[in-house]
PyMOL Python script that loads the backbone (N, CA, C, O; Angstrom):
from pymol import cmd

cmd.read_pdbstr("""\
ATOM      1  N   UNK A   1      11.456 -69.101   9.468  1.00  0.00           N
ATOM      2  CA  UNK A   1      10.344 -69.867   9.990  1.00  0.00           C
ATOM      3  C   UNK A   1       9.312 -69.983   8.889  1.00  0.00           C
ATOM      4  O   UNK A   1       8.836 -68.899   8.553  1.00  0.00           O
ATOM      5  N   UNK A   2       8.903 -70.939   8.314  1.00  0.00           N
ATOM      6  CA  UNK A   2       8.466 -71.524   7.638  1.00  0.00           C
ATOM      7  C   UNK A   2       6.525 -72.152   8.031  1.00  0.00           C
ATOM      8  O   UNK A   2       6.486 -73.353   8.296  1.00  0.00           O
ATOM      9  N   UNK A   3       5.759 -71.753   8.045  1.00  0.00           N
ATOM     10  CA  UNK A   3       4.229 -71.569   8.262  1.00  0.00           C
ATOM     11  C   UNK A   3       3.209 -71.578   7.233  1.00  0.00           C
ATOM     12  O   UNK A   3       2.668 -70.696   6.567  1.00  0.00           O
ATOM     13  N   UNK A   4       3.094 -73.001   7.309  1.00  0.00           N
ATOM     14  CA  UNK A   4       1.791 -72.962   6.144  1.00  0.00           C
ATOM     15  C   UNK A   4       0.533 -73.061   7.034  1.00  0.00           C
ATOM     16  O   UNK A   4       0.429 -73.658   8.105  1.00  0.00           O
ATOM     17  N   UNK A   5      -0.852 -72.006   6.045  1.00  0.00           N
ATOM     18  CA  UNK A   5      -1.827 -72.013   6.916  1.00  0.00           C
ATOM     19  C   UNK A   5      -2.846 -72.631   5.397  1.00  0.00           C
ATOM     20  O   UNK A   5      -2.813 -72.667   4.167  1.00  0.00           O
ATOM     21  N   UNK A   6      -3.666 -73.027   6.559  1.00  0.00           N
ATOM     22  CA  UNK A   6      -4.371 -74.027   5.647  1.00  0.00           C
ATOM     23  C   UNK A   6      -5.657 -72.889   4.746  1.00  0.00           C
ATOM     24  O   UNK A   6      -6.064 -73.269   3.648  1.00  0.00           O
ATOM     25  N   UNK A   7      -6.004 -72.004   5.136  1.00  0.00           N
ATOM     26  CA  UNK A   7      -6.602 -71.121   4.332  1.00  0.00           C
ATOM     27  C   UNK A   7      -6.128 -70.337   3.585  1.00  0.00           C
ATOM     28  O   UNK A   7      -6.825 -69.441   3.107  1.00  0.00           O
ATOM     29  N   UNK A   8      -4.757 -70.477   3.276  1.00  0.00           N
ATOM     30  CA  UNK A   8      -3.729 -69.270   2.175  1.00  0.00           C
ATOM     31  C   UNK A   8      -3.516 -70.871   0.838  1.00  0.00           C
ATOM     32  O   UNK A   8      -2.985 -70.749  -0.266  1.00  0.00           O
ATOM     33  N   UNK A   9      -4.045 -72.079   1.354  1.00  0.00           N
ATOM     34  CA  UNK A   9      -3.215 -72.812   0.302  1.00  0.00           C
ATOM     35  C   UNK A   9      -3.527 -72.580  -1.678  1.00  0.00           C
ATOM     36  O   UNK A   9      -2.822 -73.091  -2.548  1.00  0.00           O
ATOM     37  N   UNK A  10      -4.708 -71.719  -1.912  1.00  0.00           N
ATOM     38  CA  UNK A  10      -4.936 -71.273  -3.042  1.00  0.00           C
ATOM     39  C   UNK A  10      -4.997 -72.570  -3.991  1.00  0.00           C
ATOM     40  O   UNK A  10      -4.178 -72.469  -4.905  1.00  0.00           O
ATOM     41  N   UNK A  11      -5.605 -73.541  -4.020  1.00  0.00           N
ATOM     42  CA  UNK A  11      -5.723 -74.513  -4.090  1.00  0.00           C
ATOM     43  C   UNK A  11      -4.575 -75.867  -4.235  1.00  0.00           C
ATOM     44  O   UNK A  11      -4.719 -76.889  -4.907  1.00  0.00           O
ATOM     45  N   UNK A  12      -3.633 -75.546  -3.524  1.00  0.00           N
ATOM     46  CA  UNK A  12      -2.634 -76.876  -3.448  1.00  0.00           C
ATOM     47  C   UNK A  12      -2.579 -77.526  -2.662  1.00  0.00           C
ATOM     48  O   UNK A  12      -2.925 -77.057  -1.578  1.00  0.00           O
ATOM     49  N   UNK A  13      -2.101 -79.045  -2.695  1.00  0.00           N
ATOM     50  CA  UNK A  13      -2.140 -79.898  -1.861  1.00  0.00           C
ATOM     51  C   UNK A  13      -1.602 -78.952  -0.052  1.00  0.00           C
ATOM     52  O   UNK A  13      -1.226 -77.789   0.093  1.00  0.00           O
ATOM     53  N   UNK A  14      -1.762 -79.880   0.850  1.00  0.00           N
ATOM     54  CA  UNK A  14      -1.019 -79.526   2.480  1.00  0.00           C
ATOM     55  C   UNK A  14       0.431 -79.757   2.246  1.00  0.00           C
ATOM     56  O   UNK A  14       0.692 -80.855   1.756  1.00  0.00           O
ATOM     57  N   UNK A  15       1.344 -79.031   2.467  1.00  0.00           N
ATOM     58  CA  UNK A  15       2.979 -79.506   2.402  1.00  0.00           C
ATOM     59  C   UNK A  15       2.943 -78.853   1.737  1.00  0.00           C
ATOM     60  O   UNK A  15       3.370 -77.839   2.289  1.00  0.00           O
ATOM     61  N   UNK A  16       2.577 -78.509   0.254  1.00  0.00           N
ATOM     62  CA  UNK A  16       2.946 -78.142  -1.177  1.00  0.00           C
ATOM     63  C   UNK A  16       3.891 -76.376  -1.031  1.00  0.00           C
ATOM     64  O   UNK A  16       4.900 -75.956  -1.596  1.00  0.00           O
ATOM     65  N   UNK A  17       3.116 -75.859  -0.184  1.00  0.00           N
ATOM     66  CA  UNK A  17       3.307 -74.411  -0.136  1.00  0.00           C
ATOM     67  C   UNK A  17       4.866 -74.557   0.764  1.00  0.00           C
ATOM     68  O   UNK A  17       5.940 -74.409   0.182  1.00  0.00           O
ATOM     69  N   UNK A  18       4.798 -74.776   1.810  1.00  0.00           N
ATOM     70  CA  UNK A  18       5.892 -74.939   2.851  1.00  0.00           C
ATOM     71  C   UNK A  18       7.148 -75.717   1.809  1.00  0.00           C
ATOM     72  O   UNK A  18       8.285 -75.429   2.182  1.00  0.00           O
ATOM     73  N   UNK A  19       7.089 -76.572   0.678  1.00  0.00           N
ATOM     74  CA  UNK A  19       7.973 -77.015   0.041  1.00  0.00           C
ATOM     75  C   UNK A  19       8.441 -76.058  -1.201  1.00  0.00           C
ATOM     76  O   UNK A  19       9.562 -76.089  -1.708  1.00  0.00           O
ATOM     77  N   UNK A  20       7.493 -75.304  -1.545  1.00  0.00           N
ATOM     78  CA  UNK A  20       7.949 -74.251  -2.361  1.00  0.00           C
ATOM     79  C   UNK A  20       9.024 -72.915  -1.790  1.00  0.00           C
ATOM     80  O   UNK A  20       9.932 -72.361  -2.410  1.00  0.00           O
ATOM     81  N   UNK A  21       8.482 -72.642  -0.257  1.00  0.00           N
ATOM     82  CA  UNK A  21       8.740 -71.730   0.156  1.00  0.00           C
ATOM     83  C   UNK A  21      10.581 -72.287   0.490  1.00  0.00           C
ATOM     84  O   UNK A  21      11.609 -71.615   0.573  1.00  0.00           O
ATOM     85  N   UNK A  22      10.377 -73.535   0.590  1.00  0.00           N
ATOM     86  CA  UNK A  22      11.474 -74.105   1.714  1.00  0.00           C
ATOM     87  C   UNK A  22      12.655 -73.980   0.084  1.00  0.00           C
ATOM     88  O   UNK A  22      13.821 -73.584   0.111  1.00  0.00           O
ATOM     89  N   UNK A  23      11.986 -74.388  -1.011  1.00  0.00           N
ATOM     90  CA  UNK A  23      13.065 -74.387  -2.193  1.00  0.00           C
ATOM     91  C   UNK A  23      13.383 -73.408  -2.455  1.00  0.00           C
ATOM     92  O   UNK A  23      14.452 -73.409  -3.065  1.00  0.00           O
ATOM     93  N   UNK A  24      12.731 -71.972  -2.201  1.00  0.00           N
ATOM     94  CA  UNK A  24      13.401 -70.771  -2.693  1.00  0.00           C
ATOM     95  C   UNK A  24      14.553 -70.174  -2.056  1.00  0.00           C
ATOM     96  O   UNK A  24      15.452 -69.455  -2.492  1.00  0.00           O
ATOM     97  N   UNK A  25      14.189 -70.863  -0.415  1.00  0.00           N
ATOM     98  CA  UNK A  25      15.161 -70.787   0.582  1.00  0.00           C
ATOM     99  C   UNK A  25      16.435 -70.988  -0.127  1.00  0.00           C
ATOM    100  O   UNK A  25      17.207 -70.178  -0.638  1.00  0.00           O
ATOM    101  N   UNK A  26      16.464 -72.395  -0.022  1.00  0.00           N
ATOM    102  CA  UNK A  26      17.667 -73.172  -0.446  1.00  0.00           C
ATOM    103  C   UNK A  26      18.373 -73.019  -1.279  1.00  0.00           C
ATOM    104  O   UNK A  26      19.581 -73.251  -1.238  1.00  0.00           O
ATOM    105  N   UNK A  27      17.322 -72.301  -2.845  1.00  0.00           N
ATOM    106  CA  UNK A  27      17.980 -71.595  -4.362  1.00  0.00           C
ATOM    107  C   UNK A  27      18.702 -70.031  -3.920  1.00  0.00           C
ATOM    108  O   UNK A  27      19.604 -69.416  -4.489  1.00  0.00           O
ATOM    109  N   UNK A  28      17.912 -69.680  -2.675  1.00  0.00           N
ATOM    110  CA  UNK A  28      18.743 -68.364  -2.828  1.00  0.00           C
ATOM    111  C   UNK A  28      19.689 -68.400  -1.722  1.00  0.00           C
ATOM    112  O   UNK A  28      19.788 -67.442  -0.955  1.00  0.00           O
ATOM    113  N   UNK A  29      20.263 -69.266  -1.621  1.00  0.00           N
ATOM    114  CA  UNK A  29      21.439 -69.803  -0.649  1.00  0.00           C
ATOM    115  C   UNK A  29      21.414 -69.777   0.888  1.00  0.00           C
ATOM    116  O   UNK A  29      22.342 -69.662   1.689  1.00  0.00           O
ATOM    117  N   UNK A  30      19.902 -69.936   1.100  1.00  0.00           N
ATOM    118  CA  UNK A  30      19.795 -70.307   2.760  1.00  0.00           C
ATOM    119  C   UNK A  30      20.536 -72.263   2.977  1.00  0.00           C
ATOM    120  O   UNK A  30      20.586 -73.351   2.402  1.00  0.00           O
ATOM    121  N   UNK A  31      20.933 -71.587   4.151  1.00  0.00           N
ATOM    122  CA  UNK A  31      20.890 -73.432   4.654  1.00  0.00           C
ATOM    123  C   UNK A  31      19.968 -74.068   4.802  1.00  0.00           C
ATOM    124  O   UNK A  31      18.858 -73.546   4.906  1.00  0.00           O
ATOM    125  N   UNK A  32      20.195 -75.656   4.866  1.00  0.00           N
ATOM    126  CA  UNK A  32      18.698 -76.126   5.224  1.00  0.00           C
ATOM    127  C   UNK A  32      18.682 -76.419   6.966  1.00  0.00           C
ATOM    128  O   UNK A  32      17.669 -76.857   7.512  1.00  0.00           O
ATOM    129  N   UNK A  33      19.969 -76.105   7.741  1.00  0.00           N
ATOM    130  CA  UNK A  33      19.387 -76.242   9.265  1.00  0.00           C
ATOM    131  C   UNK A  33      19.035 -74.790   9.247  1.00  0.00           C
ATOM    132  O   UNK A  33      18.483 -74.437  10.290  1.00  0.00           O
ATOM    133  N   UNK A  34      19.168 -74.024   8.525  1.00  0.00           N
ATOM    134  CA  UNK A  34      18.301 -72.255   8.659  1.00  0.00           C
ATOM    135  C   UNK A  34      16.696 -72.483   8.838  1.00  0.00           C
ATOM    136  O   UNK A  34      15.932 -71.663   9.346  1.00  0.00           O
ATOM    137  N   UNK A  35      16.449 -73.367   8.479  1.00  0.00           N
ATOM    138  CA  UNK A  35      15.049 -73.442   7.668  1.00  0.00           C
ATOM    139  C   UNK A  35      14.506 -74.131   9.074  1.00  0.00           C
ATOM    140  O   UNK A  35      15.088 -75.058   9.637  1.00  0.00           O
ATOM    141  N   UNK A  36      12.943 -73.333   9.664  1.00  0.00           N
ATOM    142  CA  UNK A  36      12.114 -73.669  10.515  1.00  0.00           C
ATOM    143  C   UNK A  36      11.034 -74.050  10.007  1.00  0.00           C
ATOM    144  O   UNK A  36      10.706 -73.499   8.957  1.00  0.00           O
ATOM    145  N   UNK A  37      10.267 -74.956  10.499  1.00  0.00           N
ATOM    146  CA  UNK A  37       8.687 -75.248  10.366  1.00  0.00           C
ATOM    147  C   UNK A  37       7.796 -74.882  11.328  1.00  0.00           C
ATOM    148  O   UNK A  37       8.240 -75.545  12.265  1.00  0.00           O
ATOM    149  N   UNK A  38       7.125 -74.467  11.638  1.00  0.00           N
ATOM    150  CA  UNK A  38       6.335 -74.251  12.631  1.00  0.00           C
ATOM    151  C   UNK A  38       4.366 -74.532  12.348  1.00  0.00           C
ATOM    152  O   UNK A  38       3.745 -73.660  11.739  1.00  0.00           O
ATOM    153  N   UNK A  39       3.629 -75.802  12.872  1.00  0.00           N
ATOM    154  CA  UNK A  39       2.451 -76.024  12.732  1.00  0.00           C
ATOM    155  C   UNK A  39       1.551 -74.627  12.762  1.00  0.00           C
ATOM    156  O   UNK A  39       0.445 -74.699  12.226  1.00  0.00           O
ATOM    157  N   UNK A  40       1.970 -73.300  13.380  1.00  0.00           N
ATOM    158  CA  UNK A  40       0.767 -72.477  13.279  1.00  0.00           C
ATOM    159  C   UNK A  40       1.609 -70.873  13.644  1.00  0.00           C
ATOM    160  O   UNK A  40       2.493 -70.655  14.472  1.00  0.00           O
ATOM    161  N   UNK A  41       0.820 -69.758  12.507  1.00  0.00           N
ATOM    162  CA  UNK A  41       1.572 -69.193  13.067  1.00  0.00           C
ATOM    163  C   UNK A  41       2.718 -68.257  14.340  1.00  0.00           C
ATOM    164  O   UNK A  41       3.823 -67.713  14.343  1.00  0.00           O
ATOM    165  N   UNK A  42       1.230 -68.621  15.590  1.00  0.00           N
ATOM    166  CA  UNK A  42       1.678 -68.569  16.582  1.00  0.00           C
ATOM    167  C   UNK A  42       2.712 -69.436  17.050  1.00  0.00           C
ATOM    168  O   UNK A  42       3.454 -68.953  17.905  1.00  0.00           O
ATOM    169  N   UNK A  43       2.910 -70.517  16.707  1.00  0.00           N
ATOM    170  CA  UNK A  43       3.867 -71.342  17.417  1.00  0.00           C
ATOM    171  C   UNK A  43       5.152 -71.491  16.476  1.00  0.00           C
ATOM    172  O   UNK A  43       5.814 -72.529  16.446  1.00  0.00           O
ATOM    173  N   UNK A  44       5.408 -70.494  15.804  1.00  0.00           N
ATOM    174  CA  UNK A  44       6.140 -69.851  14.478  1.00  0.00           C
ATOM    175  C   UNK A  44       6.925 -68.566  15.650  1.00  0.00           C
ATOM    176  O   UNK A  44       7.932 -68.849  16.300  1.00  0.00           O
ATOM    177  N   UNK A  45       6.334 -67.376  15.721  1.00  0.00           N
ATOM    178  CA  UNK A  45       6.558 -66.662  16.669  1.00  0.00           C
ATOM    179  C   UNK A  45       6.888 -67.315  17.736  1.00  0.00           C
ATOM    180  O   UNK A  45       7.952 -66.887  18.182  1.00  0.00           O
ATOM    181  N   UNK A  46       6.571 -67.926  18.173  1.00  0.00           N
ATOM    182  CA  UNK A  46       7.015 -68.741  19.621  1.00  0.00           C
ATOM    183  C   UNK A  46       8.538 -68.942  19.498  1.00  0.00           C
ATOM    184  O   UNK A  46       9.565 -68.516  20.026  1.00  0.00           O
ATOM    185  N   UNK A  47       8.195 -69.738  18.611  1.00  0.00           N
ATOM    186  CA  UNK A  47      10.111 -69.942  18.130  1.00  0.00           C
ATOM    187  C   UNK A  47      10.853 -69.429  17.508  1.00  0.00           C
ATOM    188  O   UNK A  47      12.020 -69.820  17.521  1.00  0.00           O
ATOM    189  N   UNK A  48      10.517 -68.525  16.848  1.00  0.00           N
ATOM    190  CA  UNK A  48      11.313 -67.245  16.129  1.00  0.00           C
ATOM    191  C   UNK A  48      12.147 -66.737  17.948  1.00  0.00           C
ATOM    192  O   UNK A  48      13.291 -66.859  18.388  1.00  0.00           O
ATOM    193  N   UNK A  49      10.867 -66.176  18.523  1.00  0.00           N
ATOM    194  CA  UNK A  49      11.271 -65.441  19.681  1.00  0.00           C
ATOM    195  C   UNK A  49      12.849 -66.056  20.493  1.00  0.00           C
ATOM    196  O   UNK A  49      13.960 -65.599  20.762  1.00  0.00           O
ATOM    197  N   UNK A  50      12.079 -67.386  20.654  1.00  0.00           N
ATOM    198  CA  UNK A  50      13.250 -68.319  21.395  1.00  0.00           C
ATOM    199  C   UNK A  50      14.444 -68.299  20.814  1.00  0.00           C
ATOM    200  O   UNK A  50      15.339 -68.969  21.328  1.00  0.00           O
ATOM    201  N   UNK A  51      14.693 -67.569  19.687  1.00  0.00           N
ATOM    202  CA  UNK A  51      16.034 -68.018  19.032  1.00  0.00           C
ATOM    203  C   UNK A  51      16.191 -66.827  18.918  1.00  0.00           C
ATOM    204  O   UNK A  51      16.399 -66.833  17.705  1.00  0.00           O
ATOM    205  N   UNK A  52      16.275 -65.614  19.242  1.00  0.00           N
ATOM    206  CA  UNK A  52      16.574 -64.214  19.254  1.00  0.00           C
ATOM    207  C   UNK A  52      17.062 -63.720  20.130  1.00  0.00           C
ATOM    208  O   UNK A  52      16.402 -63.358  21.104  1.00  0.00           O
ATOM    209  N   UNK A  53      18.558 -63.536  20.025  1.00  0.00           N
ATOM    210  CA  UNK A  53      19.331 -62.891  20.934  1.00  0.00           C
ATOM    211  C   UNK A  53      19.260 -61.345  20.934  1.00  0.00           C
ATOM    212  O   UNK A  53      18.564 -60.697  20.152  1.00  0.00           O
ATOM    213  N   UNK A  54      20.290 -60.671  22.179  1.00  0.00           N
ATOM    214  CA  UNK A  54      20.110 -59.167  22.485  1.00  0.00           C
ATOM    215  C   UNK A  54      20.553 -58.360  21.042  1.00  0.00           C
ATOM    216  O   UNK A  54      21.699 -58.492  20.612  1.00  0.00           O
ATOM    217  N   UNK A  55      19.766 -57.698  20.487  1.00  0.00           N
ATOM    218  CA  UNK A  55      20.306 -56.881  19.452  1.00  0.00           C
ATOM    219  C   UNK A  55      19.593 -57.609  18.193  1.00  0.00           C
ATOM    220  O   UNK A  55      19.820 -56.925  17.195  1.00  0.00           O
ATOM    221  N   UNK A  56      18.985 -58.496  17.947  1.00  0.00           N
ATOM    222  CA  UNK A  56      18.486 -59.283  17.026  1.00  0.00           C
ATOM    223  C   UNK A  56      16.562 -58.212  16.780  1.00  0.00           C
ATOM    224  O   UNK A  56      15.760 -57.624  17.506  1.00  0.00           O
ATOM    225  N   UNK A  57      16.678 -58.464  15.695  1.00  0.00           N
ATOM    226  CA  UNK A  57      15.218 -58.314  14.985  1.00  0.00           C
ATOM    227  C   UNK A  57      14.582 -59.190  14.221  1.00  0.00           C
ATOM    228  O   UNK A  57      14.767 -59.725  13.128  1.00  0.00           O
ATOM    229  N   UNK A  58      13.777 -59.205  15.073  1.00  0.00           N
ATOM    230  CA  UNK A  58      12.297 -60.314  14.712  1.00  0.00           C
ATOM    231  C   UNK A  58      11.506 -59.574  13.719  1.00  0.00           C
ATOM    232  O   UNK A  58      11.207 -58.420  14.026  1.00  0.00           O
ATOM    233  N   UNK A  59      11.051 -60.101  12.399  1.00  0.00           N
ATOM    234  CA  UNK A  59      10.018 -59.455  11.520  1.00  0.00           C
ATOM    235  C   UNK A  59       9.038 -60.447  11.657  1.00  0.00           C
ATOM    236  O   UNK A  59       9.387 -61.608  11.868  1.00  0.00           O
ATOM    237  N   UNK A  60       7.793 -60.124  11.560  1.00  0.00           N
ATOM    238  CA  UNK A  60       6.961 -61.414  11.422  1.00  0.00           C
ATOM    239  C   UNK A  60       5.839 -61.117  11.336  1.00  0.00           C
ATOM    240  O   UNK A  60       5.041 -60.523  12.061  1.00  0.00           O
ATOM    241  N   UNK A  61       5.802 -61.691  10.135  1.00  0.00           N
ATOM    242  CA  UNK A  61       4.644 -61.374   8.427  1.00  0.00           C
ATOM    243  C   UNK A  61       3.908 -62.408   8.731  1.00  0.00           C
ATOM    244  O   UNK A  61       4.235 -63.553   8.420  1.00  0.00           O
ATOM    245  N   UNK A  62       2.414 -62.002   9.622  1.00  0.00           N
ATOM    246  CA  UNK A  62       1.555 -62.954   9.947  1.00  0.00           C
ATOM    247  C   UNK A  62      -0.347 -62.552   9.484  1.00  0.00           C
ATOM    248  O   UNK A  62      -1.059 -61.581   9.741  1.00  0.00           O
ATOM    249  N   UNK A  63      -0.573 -63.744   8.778  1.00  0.00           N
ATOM    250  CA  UNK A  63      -2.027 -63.713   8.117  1.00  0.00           C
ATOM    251  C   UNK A  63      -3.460 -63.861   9.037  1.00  0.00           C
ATOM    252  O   UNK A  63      -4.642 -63.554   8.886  1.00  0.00           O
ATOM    253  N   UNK A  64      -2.626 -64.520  10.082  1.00  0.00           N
ATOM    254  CA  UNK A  64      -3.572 -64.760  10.565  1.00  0.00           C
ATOM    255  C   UNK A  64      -2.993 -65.335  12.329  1.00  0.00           C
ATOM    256  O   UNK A  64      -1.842 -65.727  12.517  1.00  0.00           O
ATOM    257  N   UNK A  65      -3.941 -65.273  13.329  1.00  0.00           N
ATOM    258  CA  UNK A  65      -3.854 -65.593  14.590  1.00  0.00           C
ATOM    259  C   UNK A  65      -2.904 -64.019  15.173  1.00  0.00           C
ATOM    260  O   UNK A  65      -1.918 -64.074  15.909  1.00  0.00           O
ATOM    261  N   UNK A  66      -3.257 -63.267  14.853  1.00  0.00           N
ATOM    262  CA  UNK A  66      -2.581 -62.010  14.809  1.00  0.00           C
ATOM    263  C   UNK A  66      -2.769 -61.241  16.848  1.00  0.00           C
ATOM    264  O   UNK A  66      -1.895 -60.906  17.647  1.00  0.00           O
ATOM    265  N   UNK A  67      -3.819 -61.250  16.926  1.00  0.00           N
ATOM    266  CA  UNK A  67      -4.671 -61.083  18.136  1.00  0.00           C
ATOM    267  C   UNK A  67      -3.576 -61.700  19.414  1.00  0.00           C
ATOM    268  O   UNK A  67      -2.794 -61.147  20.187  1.00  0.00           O
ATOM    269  N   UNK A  68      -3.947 -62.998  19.193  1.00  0.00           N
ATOM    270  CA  UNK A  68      -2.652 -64.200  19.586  1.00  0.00           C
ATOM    271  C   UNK A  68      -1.446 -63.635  19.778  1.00  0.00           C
ATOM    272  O   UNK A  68      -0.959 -63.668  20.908  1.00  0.00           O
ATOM    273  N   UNK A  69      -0.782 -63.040  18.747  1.00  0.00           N
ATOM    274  CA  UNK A  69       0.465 -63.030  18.651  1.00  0.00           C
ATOM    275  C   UNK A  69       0.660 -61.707  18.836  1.00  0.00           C
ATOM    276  O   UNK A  69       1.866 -61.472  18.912  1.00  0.00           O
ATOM    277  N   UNK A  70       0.016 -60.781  18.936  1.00  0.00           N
ATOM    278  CA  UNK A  70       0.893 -59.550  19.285  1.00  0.00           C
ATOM    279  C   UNK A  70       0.424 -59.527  20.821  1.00  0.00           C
ATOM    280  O   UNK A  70       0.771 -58.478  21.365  1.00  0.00           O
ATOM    281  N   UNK A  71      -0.427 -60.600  21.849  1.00  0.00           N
ATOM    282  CA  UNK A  71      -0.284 -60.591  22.922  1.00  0.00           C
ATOM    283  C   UNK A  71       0.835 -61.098  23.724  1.00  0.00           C
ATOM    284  O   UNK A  71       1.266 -60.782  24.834  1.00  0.00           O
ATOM    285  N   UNK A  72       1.253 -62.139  22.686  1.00  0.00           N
ATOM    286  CA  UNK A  72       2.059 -63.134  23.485  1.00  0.00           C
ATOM    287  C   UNK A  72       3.325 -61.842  23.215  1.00  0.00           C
ATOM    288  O   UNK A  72       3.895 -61.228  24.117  1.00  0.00           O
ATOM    289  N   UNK A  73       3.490 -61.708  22.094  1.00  0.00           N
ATOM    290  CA  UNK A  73       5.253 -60.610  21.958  1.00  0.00           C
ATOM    291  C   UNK A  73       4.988 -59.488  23.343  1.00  0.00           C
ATOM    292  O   UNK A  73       5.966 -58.995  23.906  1.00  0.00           O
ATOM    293  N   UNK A  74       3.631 -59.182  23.773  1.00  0.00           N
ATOM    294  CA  UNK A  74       3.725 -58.297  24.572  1.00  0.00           C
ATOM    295  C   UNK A  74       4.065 -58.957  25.930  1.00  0.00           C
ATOM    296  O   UNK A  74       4.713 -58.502  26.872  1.00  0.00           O
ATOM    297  N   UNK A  75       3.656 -59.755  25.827  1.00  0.00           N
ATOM    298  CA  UNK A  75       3.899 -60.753  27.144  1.00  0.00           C
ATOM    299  C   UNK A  75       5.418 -61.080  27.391  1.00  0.00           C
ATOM    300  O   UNK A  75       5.609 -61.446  28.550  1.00  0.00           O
ATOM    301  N   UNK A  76       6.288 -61.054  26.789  1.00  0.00           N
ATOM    302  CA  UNK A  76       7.790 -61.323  26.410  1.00  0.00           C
ATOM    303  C   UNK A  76       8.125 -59.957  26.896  1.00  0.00           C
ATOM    304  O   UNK A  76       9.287 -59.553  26.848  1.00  0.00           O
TER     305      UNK A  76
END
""", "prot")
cmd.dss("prot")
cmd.show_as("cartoon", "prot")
cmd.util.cbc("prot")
cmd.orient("prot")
């Protein structure tokens, strides 16, 4: 899952980061239907979650909306 936030961009264009991240994917031999986007990181988690079957582990390295998101995982 793939999450660009607009206050980590360290001065690069919008897209720029999410296209870097998405090429390292791809160089270090991810697929590209592997590859998620998600507008925020909550709605990143949202769909991480949805795609996690019994026995599966979710990691999720989040900067921000944190509050958000460890309510909603509790809510699950």
């Amino acid at each position: 899952m793939i999450v660009e936030i607009e206050q980590y961009l360290r001065g690069r264009e919008s897209g720029e980061v999410s296209e870097i991240i998405k090429q390292a994917c791809l160089d270090a031999g991810l697929a590209q239907n592997q590859l998620h986007f998600a507008s925020s990181p909550l709605q990143g988690v949202q769909l991480a979650i949805a795609e996690l079957q019994a026995n599966d582990l979710g990691l999720f390295l989040v900067l921000s909306e944190r509050d958000e998101i460890i309510q909603y995982i509790g809510e699950q």
